[in-house]
GUMIZA-636473 format. One record per residue (C-alpha): y, x, z; residue in three letters. Coordinates in steps of 0.5 Angstrom, whole numbers, plus 2048, in hexadecimal, padded with zeros to 3 digits. Example, Ala and Ser with C-alpha at 12.3 -4.5 7.8 and 13.67 -1.06 7.14 Angstrom:
2
@y->7F7	x->819	z->810	rest->ALA
@y->7FE	x->81B	z->80E	rest->SER
//
This chain:
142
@y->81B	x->807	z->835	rest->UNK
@y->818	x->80A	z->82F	rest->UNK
@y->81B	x->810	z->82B	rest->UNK
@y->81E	x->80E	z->824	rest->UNK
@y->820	x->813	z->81F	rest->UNK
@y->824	x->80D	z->81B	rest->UNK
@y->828	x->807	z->81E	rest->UNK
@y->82A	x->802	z->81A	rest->UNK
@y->831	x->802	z->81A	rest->UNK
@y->835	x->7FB	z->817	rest->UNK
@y->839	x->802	z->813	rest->UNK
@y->833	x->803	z->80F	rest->UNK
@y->833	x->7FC	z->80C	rest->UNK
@y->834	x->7FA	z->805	rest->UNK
@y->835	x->7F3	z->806	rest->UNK
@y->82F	x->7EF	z->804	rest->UNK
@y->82A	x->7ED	z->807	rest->UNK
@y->824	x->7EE	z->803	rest->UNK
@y->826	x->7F7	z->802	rest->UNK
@y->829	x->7F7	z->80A	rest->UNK
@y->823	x->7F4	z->80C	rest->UNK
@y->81E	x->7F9	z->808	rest->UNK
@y->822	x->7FF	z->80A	rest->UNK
@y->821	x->7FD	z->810	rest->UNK
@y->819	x->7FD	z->810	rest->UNK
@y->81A	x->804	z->80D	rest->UNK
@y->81E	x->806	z->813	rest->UNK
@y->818	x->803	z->817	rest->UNK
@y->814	x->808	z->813	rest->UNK
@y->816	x->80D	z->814	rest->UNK
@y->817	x->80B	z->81B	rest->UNK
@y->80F	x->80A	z->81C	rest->UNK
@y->80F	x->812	z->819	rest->UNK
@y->813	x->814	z->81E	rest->UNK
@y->810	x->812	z->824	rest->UNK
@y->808	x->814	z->820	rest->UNK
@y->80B	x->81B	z->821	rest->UNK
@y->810	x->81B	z->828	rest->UNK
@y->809	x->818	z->82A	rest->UNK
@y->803	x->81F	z->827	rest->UNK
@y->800	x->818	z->823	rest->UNK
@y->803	x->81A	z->81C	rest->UNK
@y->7FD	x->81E	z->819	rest->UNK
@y->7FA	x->817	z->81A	rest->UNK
@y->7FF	x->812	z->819	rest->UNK
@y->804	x->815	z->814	rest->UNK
@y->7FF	x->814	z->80E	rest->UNK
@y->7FF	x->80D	z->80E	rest->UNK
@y->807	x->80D	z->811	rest->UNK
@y->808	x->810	z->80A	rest->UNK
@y->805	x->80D	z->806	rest->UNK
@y->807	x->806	z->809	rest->UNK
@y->80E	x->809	z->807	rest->UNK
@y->80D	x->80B	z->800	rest->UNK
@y->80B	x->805	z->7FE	rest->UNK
@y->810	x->801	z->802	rest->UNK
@y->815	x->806	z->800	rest->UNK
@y->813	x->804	z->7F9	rest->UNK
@y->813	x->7FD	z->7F8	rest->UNK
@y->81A	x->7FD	z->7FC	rest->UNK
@y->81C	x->801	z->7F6	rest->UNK
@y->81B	x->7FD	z->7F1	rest->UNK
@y->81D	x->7F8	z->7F4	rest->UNK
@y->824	x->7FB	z->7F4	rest->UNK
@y->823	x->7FD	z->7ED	rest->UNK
@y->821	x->7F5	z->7EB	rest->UNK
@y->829	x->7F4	z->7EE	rest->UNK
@y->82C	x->7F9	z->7EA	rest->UNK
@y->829	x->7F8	z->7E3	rest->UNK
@y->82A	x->7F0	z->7E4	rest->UNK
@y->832	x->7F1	z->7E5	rest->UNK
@y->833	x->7F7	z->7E1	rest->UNK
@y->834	x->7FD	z->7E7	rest->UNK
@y->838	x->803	z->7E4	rest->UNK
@y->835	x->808	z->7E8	rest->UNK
@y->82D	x->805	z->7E7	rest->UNK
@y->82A	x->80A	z->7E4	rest->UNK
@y->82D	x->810	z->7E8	rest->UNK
@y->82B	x->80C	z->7EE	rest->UNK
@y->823	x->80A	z->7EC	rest->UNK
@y->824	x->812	z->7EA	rest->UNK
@y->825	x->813	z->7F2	rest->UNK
@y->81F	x->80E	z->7F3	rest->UNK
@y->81A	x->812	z->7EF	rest->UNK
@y->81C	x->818	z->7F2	rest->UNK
@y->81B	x->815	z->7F9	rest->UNK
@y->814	x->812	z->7F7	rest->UNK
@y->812	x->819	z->7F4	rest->UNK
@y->813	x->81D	z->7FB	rest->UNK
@y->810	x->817	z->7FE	rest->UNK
@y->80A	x->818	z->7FB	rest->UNK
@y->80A	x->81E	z->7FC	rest->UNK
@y->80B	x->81E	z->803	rest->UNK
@y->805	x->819	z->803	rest->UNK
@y->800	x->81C	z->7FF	rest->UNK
@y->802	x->823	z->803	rest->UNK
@y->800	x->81E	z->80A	rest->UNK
@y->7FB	x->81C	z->807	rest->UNK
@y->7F8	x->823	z->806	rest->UNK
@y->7F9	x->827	z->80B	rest->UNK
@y->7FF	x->82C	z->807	rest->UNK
@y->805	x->829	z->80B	rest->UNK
@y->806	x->826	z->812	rest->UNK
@y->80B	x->821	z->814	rest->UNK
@y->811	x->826	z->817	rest->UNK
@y->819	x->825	z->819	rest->UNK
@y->81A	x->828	z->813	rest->UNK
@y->816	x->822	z->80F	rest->UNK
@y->819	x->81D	z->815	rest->UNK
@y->820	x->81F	z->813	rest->UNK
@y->81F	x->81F	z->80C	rest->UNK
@y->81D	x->817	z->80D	rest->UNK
@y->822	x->815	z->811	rest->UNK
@y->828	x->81A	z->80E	rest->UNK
@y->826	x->818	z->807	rest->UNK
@y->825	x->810	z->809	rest->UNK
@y->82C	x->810	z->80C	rest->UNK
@y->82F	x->814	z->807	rest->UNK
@y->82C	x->80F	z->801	rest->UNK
@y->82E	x->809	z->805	rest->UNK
@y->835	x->80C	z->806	rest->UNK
@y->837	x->80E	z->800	rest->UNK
@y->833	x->80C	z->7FA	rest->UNK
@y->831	x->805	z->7FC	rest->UNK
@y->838	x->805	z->7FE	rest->UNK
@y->83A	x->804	z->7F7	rest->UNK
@y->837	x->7FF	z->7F5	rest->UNK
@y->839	x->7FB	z->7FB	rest->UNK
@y->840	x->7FC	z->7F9	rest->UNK
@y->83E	x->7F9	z->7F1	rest->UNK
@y->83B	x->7F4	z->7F4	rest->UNK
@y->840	x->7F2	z->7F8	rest->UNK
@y->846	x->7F3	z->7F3	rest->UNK
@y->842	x->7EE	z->7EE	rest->UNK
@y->840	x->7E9	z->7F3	rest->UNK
@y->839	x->7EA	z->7F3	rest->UNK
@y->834	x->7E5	z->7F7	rest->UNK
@y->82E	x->7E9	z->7F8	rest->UNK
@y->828	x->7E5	z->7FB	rest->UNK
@y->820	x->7E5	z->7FC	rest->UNK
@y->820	x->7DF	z->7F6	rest->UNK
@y->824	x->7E2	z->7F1	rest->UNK
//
């Protein structure tokens, strides 16, 4: 069986599809990280698993931050504040990888899943709840 540094958990859930789902591709990211370094293949492989994700990572974030300006979230702008200051660290994990500065550790690995779960629990929570309080429908069309 393989390791995972993340299980998906339904607890992680915000309630729609389309963010759950993304969350869950991140999850698999990181997952595909983990197994880069629990197997010696991460000098390797952690570049392209990193760049993978900050591309990913950001095309989630906006997807996010369309929903929050279409529906006036009041928390929006300290919200994309987090996102941009996760894009920043990312980008300098990826082009530490890429030159051979940094090497993929525990640390980085915690780092990953401590702030994706923390995200997801307590800010993504946020919006969660102001969606749900004014009934708002979230799909891929809208």
């Amino acid at each position: 069986m393989e390791k995972k540094l993340i299980n998906w958990d339904e607890h992680y859930s915000v309630g729609y599809k389309i963010f759950d789902d993304q969350h869950k591709q991140l999850v698999e990211m990181i997952n595909e990280l983990y197994a880069a370094f629990l197997s010696g293949e991460a000098l390797e492989k952690a570049p392209a698993i990193v760049s993978k994700m900050v591309g990913y990572t950001d095309s989630h974030f906006k997807s996010e931050e369309k929903y929050f300006d279409k529906y006036n979230f009041p928390f929006a702008e300290e919200h994309k504040a987090i996102h941009r200051s996760f894009v920043e660290k990312a980008l300098e994990l990826k082009n530490g990888l890429e030159s051979g500065k940094v090497t993929v550790s525990y640390d980085i690995m915690n780092f990953l899943r401590q702030w994706l779960i923390e995200h997801i629990m307590g800010e993504d929570q946020k919006y969660k709840e102001f969606f749900k309080e004014n009934n708002i429908q979230i799909n891929e069309e809208n």
